[in-house]
Backbone as JSON, one array per atom type, in Angstrom:
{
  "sequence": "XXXXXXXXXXXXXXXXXXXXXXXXXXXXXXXXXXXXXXXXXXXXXXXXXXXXXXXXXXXXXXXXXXXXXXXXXXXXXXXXXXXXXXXXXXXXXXXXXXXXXXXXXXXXXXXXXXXX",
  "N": [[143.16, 143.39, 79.82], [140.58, 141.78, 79.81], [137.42, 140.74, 78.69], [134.55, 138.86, 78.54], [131.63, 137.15, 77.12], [129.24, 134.69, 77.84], [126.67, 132.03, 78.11], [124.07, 132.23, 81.12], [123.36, 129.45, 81.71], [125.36, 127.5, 80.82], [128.04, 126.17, 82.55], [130.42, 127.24, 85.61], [133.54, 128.52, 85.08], [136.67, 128.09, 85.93], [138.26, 130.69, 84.91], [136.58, 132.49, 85.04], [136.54, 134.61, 86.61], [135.45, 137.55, 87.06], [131.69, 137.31, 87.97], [128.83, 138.32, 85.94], [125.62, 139.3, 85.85], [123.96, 140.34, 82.74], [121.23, 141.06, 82.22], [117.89, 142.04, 82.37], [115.84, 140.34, 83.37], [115.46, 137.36, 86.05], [117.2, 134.84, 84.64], [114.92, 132.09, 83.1], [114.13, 128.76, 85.15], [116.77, 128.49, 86.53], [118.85, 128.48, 89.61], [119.65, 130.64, 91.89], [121.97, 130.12, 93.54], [123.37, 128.52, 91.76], [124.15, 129.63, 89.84], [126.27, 131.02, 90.19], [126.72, 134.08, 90.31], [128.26, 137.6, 90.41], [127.58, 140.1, 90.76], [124.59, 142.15, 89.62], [123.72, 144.08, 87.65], [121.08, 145.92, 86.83], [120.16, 148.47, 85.95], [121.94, 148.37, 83.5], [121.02, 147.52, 81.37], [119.25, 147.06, 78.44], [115.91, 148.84, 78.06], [112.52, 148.13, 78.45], [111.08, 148.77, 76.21], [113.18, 148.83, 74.37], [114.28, 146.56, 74.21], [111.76, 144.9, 73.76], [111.16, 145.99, 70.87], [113.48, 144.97, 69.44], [113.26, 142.25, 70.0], [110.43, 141.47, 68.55], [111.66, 141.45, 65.98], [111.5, 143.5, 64.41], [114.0, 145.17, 63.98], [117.08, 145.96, 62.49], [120.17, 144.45, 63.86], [122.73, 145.91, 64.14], [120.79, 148.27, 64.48], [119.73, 147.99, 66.62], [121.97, 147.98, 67.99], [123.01, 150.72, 68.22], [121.03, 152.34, 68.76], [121.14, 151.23, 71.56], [123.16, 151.75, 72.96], [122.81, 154.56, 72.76], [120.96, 154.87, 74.53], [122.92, 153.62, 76.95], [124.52, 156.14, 77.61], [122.92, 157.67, 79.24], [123.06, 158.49, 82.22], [122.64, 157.14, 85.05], [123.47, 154.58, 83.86], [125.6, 154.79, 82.49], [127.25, 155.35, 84.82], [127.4, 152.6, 85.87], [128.64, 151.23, 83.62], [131.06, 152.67, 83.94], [131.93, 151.39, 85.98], [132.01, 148.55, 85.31], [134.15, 149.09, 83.46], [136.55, 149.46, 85.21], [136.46, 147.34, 86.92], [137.26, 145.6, 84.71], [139.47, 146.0, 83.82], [141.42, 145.36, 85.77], [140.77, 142.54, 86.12], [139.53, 139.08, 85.25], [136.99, 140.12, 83.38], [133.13, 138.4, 82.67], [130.27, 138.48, 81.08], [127.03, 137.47, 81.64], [124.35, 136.24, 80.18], [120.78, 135.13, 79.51], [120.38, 134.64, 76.49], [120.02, 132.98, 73.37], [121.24, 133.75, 71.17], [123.64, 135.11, 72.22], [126.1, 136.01, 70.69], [124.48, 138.51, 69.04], [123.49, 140.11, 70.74], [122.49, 142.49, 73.66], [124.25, 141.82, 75.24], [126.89, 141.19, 73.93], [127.08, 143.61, 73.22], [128.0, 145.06, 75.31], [130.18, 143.93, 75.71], [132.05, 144.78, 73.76], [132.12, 147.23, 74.11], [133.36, 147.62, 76.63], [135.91, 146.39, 75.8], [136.75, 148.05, 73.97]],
  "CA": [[141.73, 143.44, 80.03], [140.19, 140.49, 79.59], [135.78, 140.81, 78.98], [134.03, 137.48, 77.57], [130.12, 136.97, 76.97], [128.49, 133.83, 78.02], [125.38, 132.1, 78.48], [124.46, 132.23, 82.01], [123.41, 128.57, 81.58], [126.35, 127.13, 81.18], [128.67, 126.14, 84.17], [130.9, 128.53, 85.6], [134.31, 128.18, 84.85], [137.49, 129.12, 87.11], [138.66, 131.67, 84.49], [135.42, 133.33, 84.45], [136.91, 136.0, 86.85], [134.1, 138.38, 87.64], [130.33, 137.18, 87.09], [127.93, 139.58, 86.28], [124.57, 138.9, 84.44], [123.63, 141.76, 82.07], [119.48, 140.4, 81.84], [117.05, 142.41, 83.37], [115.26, 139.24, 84.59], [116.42, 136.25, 86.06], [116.95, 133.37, 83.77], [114.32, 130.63, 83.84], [114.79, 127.63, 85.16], [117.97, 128.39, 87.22], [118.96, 128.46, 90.65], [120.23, 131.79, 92.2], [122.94, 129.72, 93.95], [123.77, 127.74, 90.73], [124.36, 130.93, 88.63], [127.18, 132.07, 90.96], [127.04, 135.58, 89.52], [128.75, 138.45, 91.55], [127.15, 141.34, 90.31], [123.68, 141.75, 88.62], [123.59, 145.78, 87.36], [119.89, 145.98, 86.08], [120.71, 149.39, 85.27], [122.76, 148.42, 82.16], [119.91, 146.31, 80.59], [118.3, 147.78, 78.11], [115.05, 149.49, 78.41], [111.67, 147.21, 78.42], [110.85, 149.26, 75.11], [114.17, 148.32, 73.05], [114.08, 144.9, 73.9], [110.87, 144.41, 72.94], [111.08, 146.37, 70.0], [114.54, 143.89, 69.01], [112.96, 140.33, 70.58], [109.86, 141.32, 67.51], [111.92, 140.97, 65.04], [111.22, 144.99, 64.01], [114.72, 145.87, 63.38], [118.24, 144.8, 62.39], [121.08, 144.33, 65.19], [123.06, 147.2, 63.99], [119.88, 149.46, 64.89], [119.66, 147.98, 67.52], [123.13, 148.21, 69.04], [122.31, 152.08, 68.09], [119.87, 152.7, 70.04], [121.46, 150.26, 73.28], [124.5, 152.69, 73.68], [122.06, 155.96, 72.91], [120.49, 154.34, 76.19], [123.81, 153.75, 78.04], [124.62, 157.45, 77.59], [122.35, 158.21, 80.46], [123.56, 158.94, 84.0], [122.72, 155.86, 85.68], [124.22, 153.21, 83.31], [127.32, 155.14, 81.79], [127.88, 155.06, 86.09], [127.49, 151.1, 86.01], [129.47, 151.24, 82.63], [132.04, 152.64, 84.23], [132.18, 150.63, 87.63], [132.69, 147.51, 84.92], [135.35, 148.9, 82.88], [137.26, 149.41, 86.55], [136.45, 145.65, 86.79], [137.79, 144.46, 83.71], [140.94, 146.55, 83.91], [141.79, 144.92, 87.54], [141.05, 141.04, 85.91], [138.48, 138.48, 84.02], [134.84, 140.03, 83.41], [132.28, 137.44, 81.91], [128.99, 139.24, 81.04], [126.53, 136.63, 81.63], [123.09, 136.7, 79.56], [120.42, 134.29, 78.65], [120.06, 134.8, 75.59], [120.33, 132.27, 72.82], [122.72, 134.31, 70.45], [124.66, 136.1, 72.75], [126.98, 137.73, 69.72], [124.01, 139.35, 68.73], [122.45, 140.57, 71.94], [123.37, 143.43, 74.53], [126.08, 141.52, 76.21], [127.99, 141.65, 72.72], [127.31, 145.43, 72.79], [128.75, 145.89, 76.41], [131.59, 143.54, 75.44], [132.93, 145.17, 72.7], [132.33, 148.6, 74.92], [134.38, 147.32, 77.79], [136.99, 146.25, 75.31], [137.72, 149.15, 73.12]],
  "C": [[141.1, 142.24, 79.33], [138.17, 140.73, 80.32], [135.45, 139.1, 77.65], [132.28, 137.72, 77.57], [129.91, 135.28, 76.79], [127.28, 133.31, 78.12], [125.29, 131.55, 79.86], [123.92, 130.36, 82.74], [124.23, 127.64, 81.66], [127.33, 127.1, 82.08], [129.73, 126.76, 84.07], [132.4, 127.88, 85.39], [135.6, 128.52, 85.83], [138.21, 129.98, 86.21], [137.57, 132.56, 84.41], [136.07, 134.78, 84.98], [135.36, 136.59, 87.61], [132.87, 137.75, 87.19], [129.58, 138.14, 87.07], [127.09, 139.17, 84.99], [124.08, 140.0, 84.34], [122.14, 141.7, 81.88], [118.89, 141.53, 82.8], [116.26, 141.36, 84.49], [115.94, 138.07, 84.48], [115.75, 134.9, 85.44], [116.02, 132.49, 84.79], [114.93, 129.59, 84.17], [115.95, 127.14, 85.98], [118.09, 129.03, 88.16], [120.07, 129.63, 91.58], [121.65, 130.96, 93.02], [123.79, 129.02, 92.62], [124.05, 128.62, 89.74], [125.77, 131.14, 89.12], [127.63, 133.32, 89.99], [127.1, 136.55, 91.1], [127.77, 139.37, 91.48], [126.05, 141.4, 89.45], [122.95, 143.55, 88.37], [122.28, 146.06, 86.4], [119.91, 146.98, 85.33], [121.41, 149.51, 83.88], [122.05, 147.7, 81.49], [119.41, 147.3, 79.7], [116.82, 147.86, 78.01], [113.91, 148.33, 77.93], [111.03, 147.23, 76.89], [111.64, 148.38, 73.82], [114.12, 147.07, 73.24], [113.11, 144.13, 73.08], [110.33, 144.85, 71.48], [112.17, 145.22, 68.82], [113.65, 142.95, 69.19], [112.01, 140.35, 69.39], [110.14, 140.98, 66.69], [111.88, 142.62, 64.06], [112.78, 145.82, 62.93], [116.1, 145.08, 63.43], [119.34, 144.56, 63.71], [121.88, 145.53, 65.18], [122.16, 148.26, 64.37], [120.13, 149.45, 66.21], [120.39, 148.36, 68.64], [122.91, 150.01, 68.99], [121.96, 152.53, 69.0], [120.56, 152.48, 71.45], [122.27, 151.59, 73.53], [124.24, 154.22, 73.52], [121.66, 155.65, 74.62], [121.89, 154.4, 77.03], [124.56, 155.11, 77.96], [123.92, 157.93, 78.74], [122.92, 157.98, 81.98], [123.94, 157.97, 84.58], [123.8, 154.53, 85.3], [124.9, 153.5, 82.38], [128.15, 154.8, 83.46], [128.22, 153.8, 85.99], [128.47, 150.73, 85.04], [131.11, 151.07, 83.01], [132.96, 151.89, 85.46], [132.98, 149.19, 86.81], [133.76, 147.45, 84.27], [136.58, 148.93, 84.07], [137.59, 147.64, 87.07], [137.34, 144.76, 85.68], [139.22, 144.7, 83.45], [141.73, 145.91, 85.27], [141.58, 142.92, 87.15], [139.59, 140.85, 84.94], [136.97, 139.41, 84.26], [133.89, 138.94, 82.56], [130.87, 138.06, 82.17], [128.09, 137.89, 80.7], [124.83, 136.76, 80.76], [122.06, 135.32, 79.16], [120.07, 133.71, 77.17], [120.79, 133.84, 74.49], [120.89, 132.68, 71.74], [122.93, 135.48, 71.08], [125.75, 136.97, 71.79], [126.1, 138.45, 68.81], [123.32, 139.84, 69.92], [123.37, 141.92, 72.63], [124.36, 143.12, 75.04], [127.01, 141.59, 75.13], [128.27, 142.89, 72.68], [128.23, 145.45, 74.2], [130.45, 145.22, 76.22], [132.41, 144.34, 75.06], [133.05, 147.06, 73.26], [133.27, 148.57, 76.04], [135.8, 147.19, 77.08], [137.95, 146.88, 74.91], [137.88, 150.2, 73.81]]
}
């Protein structure tokens, strides 16, 4: 099983394997053909609340991850959860995100959930 976290900025690679951007919205600046992402599961984003409660500055990353995977406990996006660990067991996943520290953001949390 092979899961990575990227930024979806950077060009795609031929080990990427699966693309799939974990963002609720789509990165500025960049070109829905120029992303080549397979899969874009809004569902596994977290909630408009926790983000913006994290992006403040409110609480530490450990809370935060907390909270994210209290959220992916729900119906919808333990389903999507599980559609990607099916993915990552079958070849490469690369969780794509804009975010300018990706090993503190949600795509670190789904990483390290896909992994273990």
């Amino acid at each position: 099983m092979s899961v990575r976290v990227r930024r979806i900025y950077e060009p795609p690679e031929p080990d990427d394997g699966l693309r799939v951007l974990v963002d609720r919205l789509w990165p500025r600046g960049l070109a829905k053909d120029a992303a080549h992402v397979d899969e874009w599961p809004k569902g596994l984003t977290p909630s408009a609340e926790l983000r913006k409660w994290y992006h403040a500055g409110e609480g530490s990353y450990e809370e935060f991850r907390r909270r994210y995977e209290a959220e992916l406990d729900a119906p919808e996006a333990a389903a999507l959860l599980d559609g990607l660990r099916t993915s990552a067991r079958a070849g490469h996943v690369t969780l794509l995100t804009a975010s300018k520290t990706p090993g503190e953001s949600h795509a670190r949390v789904l990483a390290d959930l896909l992994s273990g």
